[in-house]
Every structure is written in structure tokens, then in C-alpha cells.
C-alpha positions as CSV (number, residue, x, y, z in Angstrom):
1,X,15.9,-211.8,-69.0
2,X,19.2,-214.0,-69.7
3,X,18.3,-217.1,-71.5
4,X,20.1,-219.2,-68.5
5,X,17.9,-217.5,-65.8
6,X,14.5,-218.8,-68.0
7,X,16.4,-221.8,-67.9
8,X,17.0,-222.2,-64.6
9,X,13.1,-221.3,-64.2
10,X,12.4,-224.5,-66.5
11,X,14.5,-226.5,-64.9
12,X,13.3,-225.5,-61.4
13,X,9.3,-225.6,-62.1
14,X,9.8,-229.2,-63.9
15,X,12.2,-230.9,-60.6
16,X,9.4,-229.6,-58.8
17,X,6.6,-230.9,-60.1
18,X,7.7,-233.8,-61.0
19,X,8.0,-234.6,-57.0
20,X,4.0,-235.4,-57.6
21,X,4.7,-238.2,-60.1
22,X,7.5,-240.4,-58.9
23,X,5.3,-242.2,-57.1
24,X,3.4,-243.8,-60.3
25,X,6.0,-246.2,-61.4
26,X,6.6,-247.2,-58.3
27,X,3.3,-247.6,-56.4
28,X,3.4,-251.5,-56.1
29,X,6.8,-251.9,-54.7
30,X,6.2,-249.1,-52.3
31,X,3.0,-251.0,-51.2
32,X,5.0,-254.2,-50.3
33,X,7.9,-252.7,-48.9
34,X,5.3,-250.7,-46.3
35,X,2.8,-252.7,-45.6
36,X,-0.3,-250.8,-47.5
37,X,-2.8,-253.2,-49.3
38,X,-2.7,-253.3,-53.4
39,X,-6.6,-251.9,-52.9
40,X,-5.6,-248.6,-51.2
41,X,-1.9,-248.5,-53.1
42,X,-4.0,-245.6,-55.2
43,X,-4.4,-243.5,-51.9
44,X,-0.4,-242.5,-52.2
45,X,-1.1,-240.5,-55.9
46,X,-4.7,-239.3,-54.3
47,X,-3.5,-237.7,-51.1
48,X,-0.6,-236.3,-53.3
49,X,-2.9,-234.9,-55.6
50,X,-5.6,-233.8,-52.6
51,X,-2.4,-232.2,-51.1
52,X,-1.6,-229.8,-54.8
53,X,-5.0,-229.3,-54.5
54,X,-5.3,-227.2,-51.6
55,X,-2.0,-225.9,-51.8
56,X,-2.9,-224.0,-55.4
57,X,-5.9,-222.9,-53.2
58,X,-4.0,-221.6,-50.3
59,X,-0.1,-221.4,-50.9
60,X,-0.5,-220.2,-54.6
61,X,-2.5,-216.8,-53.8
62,X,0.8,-215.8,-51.5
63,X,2.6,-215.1,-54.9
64,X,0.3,-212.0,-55.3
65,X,1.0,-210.8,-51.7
66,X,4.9,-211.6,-50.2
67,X,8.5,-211.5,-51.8
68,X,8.6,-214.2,-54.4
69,X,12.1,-215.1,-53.9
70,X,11.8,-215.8,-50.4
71,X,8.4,-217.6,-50.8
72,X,10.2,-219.6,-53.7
73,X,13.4,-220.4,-51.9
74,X,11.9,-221.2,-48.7
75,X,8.8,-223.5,-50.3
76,X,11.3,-225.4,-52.0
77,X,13.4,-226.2,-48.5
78,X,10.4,-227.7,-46.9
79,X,9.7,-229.5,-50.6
80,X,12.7,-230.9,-49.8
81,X,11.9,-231.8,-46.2
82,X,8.9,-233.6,-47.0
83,X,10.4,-235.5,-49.3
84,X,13.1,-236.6,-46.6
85,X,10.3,-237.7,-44.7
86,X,8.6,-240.0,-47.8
87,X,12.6,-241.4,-48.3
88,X,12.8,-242.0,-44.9
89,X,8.8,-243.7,-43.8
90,X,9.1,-246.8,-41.8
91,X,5.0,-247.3,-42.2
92,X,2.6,-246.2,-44.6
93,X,1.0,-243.7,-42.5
94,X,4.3,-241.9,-42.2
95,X,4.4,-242.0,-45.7
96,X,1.0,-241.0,-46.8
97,X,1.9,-237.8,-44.3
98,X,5.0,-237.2,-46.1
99,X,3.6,-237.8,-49.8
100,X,0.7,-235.3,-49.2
101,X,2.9,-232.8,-47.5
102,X,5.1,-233.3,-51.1
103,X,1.5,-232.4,-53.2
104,X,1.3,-229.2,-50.9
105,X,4.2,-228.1,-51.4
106,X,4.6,-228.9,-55.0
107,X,2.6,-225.9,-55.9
108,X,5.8,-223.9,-55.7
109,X,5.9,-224.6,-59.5
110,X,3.3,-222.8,-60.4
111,X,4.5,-219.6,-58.5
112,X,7.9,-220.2,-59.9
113,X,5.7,-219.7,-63.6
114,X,4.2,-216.4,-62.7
115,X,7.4,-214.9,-60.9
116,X,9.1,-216.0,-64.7
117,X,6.2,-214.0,-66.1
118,X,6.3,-210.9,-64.1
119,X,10.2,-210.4,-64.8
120,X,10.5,-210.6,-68.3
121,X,9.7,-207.7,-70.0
122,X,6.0,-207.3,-72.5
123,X,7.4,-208.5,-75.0
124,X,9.6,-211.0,-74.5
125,X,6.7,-212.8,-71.8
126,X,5.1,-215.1,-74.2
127,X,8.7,-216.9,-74.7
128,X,9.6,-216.8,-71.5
129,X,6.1,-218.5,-70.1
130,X,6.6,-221.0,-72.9
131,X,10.0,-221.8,-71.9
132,X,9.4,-221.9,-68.3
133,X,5.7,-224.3,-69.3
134,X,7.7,-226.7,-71.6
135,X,9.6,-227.6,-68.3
136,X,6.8,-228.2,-66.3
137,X,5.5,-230.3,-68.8
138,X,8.7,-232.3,-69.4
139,X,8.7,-232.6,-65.4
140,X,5.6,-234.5,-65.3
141,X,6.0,-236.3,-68.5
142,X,9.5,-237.5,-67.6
143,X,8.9,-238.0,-63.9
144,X,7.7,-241.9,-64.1
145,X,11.0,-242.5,-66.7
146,X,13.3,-240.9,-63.5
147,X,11.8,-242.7,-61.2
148,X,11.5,-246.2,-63.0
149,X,14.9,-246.2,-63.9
150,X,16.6,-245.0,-60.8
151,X,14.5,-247.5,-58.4
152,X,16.0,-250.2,-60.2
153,X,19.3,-249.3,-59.6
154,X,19.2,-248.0,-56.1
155,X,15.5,-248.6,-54.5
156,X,12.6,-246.3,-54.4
157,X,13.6,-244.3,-51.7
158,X,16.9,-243.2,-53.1
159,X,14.4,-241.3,-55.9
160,X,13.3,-239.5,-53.2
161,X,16.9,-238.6,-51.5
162,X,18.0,-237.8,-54.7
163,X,15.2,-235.5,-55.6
164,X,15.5,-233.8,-52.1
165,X,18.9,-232.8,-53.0
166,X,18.6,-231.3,-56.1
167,X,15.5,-229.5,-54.8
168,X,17.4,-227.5,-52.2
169,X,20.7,-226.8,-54.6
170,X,18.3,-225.3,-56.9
171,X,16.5,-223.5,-54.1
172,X,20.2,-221.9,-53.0
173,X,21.0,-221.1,-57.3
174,X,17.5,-219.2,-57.2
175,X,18.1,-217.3,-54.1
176,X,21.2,-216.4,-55.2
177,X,20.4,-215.3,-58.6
178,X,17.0,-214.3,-58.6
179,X,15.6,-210.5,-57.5
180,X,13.7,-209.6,-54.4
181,X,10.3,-209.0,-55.7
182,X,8.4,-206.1,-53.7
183,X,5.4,-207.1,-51.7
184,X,1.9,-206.1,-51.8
185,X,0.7,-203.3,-50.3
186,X,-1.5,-202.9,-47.5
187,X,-4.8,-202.8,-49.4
188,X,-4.4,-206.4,-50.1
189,X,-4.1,-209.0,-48.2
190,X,-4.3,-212.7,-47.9
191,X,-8.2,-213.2,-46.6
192,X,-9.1,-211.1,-49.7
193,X,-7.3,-213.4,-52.3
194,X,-8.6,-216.5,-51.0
195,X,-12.1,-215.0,-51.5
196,X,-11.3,-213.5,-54.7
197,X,-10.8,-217.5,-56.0
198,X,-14.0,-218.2,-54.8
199,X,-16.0,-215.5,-56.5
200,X,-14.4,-216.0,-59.5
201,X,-15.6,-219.6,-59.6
202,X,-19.1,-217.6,-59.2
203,X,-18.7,-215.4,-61.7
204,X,-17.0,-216.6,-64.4
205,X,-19.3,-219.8,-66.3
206,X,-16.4,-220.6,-68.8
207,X,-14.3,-220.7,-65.6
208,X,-16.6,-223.2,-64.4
209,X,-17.2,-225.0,-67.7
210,X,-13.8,-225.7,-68.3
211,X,-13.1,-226.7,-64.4
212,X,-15.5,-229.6,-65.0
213,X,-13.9,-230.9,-68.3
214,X,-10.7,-230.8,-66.3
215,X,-11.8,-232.9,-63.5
216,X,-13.0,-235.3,-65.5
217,X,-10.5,-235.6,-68.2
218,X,-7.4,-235.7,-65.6
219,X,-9.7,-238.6,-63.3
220,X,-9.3,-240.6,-66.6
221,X,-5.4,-239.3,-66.6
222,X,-5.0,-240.7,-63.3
223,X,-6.9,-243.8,-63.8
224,X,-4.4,-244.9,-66.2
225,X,-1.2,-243.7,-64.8
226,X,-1.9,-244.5,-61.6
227,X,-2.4,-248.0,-62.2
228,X,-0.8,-249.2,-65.4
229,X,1.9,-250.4,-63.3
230,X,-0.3,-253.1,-61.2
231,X,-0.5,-255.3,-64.7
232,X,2.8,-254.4,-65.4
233,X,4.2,-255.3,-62.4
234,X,2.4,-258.4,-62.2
235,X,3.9,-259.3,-65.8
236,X,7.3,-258.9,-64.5
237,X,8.4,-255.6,-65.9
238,X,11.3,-253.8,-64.3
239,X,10.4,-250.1,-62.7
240,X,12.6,-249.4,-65.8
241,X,10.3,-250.3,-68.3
242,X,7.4,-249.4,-66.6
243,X,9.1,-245.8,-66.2
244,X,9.9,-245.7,-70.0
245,X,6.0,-245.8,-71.2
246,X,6.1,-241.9,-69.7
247,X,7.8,-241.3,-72.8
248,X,4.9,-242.3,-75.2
249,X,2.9,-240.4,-73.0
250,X,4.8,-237.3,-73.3
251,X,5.4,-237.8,-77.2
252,X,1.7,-237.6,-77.0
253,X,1.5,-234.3,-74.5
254,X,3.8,-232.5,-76.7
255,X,2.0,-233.2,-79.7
256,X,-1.0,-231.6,-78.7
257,X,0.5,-227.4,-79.3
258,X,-1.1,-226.9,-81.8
259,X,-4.5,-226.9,-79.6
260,X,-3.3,-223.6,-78.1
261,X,-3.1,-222.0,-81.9
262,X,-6.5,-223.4,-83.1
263,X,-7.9,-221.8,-79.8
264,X,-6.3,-218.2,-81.1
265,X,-8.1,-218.8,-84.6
266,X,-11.4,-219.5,-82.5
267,X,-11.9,-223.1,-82.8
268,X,-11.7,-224.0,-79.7
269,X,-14.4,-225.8,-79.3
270,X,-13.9,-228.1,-82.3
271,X,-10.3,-228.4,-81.0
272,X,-11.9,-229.9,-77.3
273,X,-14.9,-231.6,-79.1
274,X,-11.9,-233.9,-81.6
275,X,-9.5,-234.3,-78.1
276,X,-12.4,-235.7,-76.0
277,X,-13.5,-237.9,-78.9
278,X,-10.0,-239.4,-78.8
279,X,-10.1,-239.7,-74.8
280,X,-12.4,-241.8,-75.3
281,X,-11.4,-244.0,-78.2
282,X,-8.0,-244.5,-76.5
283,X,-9.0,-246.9,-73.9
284,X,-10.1,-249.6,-76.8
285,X,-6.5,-250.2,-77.4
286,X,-5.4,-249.6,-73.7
287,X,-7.7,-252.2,-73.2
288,X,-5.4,-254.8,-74.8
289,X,-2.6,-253.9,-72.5
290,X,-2.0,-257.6,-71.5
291,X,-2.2,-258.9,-74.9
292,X,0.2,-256.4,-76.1
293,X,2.2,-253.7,-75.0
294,X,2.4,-251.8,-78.3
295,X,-1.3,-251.7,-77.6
296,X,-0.8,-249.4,-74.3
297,X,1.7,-247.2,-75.8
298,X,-0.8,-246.8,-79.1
299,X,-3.5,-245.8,-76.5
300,X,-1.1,-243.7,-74.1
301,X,0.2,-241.6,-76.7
302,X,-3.9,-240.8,-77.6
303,X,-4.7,-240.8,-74.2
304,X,-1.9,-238.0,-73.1
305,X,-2.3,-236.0,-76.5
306,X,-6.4,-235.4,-75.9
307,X,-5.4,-235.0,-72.1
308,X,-3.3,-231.9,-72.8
309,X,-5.2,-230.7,-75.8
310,X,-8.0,-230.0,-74.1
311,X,-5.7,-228.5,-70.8
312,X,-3.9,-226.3,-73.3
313,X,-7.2,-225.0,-74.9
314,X,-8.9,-224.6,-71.4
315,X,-5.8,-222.3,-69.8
316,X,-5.9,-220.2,-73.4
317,X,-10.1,-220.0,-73.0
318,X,-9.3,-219.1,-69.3
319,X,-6.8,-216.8,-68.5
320,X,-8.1,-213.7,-70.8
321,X,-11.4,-213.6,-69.1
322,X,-10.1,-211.7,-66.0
323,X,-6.5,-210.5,-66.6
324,X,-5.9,-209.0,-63.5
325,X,-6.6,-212.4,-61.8
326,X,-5.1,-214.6,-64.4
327,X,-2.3,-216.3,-61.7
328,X,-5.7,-217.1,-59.6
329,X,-7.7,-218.4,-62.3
330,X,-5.1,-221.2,-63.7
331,X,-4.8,-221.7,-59.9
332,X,-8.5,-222.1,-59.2
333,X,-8.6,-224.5,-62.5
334,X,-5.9,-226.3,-61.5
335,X,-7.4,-227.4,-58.4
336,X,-9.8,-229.1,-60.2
337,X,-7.1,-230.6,-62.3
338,X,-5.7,-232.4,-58.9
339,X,-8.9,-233.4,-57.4
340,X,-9.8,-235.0,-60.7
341,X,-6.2,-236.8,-60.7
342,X,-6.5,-238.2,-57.2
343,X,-10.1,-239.5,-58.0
344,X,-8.9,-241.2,-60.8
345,X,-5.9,-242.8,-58.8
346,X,-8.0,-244.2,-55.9
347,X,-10.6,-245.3,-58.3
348,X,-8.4,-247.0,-60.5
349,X,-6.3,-249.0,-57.7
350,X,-9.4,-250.0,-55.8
351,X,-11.5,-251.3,-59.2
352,X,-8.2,-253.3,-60.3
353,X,-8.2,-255.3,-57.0
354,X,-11.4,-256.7,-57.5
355,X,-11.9,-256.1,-62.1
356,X,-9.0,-256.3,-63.0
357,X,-7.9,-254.1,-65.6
358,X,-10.6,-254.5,-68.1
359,X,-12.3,-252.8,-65.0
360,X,-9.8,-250.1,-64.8
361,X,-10.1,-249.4,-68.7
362,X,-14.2,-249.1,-68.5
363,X,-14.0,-246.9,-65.5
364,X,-11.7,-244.7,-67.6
365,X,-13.9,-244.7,-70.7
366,X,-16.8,-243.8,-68.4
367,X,-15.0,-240.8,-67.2
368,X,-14.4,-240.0,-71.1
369,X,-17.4,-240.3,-72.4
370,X,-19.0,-238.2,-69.5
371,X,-16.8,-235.3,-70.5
372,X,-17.6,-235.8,-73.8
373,X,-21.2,-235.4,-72.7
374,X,-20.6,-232.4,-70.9
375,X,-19.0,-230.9,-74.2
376,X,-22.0,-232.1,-76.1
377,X,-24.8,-231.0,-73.9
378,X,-22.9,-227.0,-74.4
379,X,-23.0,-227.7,-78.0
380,X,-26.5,-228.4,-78.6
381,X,-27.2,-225.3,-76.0
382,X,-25.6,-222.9,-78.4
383,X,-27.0,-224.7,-81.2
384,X,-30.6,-223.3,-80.1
């Protein structure tokens, strides 16, 4: 593959993923504007996290059965749709509809990361999937900075208008560039794959094992992300500088490679046992957030760096154990991943509104040390 088609894979899996996280920066201004109470602000990241949920359940399996360009291209238009529909809400229930339609959709990006895989050639894959990954993660790292700084200028819904229109030139530069992919044949079809991510969850206990830690470790993701902004807001920080504390996080998120490479050498579970242990230990300085904002980037750059430590061991624990359904695994984990995310942002919001955020930070910790637990109650069962 040409290094500016990879590119244009990065750059296409990170704009669309990033659709998910605008909202974070933004969530209190959004609430006045429409009407929707500080309480439920939260339920705009949950239903946008509900909606990636189900769609890696049922939009992501279509990958493995119809032509990938097509499914790409035309995901991407309606991505862009929806997202007319959030820029353009005149109530919150309009925009709840749009926001979740955005989560559905969304998923695109991880069919854009296994049509990357299955046209580069064996043995120029790994780079290609690590090129193609490093813009997913700059997508969601960066997403909050975007948004921050571009609602200041020109409101939050030009974020959106802006992001619709870069979503459907790069759906036009795919179609035009990219190769119709052959679809399945008639032995397979769309029932089957559903059911196949089902029994997998059945069959597979590291599958299931790892699925847990995700949930929990992206709930206390979400709990801070999703609700760091109340405080700051309430302080009087710009959507600018609200945005720019993504960038500690994602300092932290791309410190954590290595994790993949202690997985290889088989110390994975010393590598998840040292993240969670940090999870946890991150929310004592978060916790002095409105004493000190050193303190919250201090605990976000922990907080982000044990996050995608343990996500990076997981997917490397994960995706050898059934090859031949490796695109349905990292789906079927992923859901997890997004269920996890939108309980931590409803949680969050609603336990700010009435604790404050030294409420926020012990609901975070609890989801922590519960994974920590979890990792410690398999430990002693291998130990015997």
C-alpha cells in the first residue's frame, strides 16, 4: 500500500471517531443552550456511547459480509447526516436522537481498520494497522482540544457543521481512491455473524475476562471525561481550555506502547496488574481539581496512560485466540468498552449534581479499585 492511502485511512478512522467525543468539552453549554438539566447533561456522552455500542454489534459484522468501500463511503454520508441533525437540534430530544444516531454510525472506524488490514500485504500489516490505530487514537485524544477551541470561536454547533463536512469530502477521497472489495459468498451471511459474536463471548473466558476489565476501566474513563468540564465550567474556563486538558490525556494514552510489547514478552498480567494500580491512585490528585489544576492534569495523564495500557494489553491478549474471528472479537470487546463509557458519563453527571466532584472522584476510584479486584481475584486463582 502507498504510504498516503494508510494515511488517508488514519486520517479517516480518527475524524470519525472523534464524532463520539466532541461532545465532552462542550456538555454544559449544550445543556443551557437546549434546555436539558445539568443532572441528565451526562445522558448526551451515554446515549452516544449506547449508540457505538450496538452499532460494533450490528453494523461492524457487515465488514465480513458486503463491499467495504461501499459500506465505508456510504456509513460515512449518513455519519455526516446525523451529525447535521445534532448541529441543527432545536430541543434536547432532537438532539439526544441525533447524538446517538452519531455513536451508531461511528463504528465505521473500526471497519475502516480492518479494510486497512486486509489490503496491505503480510508483511507490511503490522505497520499499516499501527498507522491506521495511531489515528484513531489521536482522534479521540484530540477530539475534546477540536472541539474546545472551535466552540469558542464559532459556537458548539459549528463543531458539528464543520465535522459533517470534512466527513463526507473524505467519504468522496475514499471512494474514489479506494478498491472494491469482493463480497462474501453465499455460505455466510449476516444472521450467522451476529451469532458467531455471541458464542464467542461463550466460548472464549479470556474474551470475557478482559470484556469485564474494559467496562469497568472505560466507566472510570468516562466518569472523568465526561464531567471534568462541570467544575471547570463553573470556574470560568473557556471551552478552550477545557478542550486543551485532552492533551495531558493523550500524552498519557501514547505513553502507555510499551504495554503492547511487555504483553509479547508474556507479562501481561504484571503489565494490567501495575496499570490498574495507577487507575486507582490517579483519582487522589484528580481529587484536588479545584484547588489546583496541575493536580487534574497530574491525574489525567495517569488516569489515560493505565486506561490504554490495559486496552492495549487486552486487544493483544485478545485477538490471537480466534484468528479467523479477530475483526469480531475487538468488536465484541469493544462493546463493552462503550457500555462502560456511557455508564461512567451518566454516573458521573448525575453524582456531580447532588456530591459534587469529590463525589465524582470516589465514584471513579470505586470503579478502579473494582477492576483492580477483578485482576486480583484471577491472580490468587492461578496462584492455587
Amino acid at each position: 500500500m502507498r504510504r498516503g492511502v494508510v494515511l488517508l485511512f488514519a486520517v479517516a478512522a480518527g475524524t470519525a471517531v472523534a464524532t463520539i467525543y466532541f461532545a465532552q468539552p462542550l456538555l454544559v453549554t449544550m445543556g443551557t443552550d437546549l434546555g436539558i438539566a445539568a443532572s441528565t447533561v451526562g445522558a448526551i456522552v451515554t446515549l452516544t456511547q449506547l449508540g457505538y455500542g450496538l452499532g460494533l454489534f450490528l453494523l461492524v459484522p457487515l465488514g465480513d459480509l458486503l463491499d467495504r468501500r461501499r459500506l465505508v463511503t456510504g456509513l460515512l454520508t449518513l455519519l455526516a447526516l446525523a451529525e447535521l441533525v445534532a448541529a441543527t437540534a432545536a430541543n434536547g430530544g432532537v438532539l439526544l436522537a441525533g447524538m446517538a444516531a452519531i455513536g451508531v454510525l461511528a463504528v465505521v472506524t473500526q471497519i475502516i481498520v480492518a479494510f486497512a488490514a486486509s489490503l496491505a500485504s503480510p508483511g507490511e500489516r503490522g505497520r499499516v494497522v499501527g498507522l491506521v490505530t495511531t489515528g484513531v487514537v489521536l482522534g479521540i485524544l484530540l477530539a475534546r482540544t477540536v472541539s474546545g477551541a472551535l466552540a469558542d470561536v464559532a459556537g458548539w454547533r459549528a463543531v458539528y457543521l464543520a465535522s459533517a463536512g470534512a466527513t463526507v469530502l473524505i467519504a468522496i477521497v475514499l471512494y474514489r481512491v479506494l478498491p472494491a472489495s469482493p463480497s462474501a459468498g453465499p455460505g455466510v451471511n449476516y444472521g450467522r455473524l451476529l451469532r458467531s459474536t455471541l458464542s464467542l463471548f461463550a466460548e472464549e473466558r479470556v474474551f470475557r475476562v478482559r470484556g469485564t476489565l474494559a467496562l469497568l476501566i472505560f466507566a472510570a474513563f468516562g466518569t472523568l471525561w465526561s464531567s471534568v468540564a462541570l467544575p471547570l465550567s463553573e470556574d470560568g474556563l473557556s471551552h478552550t481550555a477545557i478542550g486543551a486538558f485532552g492533551l495531558a490525556g493523550a500524552a498519557g494514552a501514547l505513553a502507555a506502547a510499551p504495554a503492547g510489547r511487555l504483553a509479547d514478552r508474556g507479562r501481561a498480567r504484571w503489565a494490567t496488574g501495575t496499570a490498574l494500580g495507577l487507575l486507582l491512585f490517579s483519582w487522589l490528585p484528580l481529587g484536588f481539581t479545584r484547588a489546583s489544576l496541575w493536580a487534574l492534569v497530574a491525574g489525567a495523564i495517569l488516569l489515560d496512560l493505565a486506561v490504554q495500557a490495559v486496552h492495549v494489553t487486552s486487544q493483544t491478549l485478545i485477538y490471537p485466540l480466534r484468528p479467523d474471528a479477530g475483526s469480531r472479537l475487538i468488536g465484541g470487546y469493544m462493546i463493552f468498552y462503550s457500555v462502560g463509557s456511557g455508564v461512567g458519563a451518566i454516573g458521573s453527571t448525575a453524582v456531580y449534581a447532588f456530591a459534587g466532584w469529590a463525589g465524582v472522584c470516589l465514584l471513579g476510584a470505586g470503579f478502579s479499585a473494582l477492576a483492580l479486584a477483578v485482576w486480583g481475584g484471577l491472580e490468587l486463582r492461578a496462584a492455587r
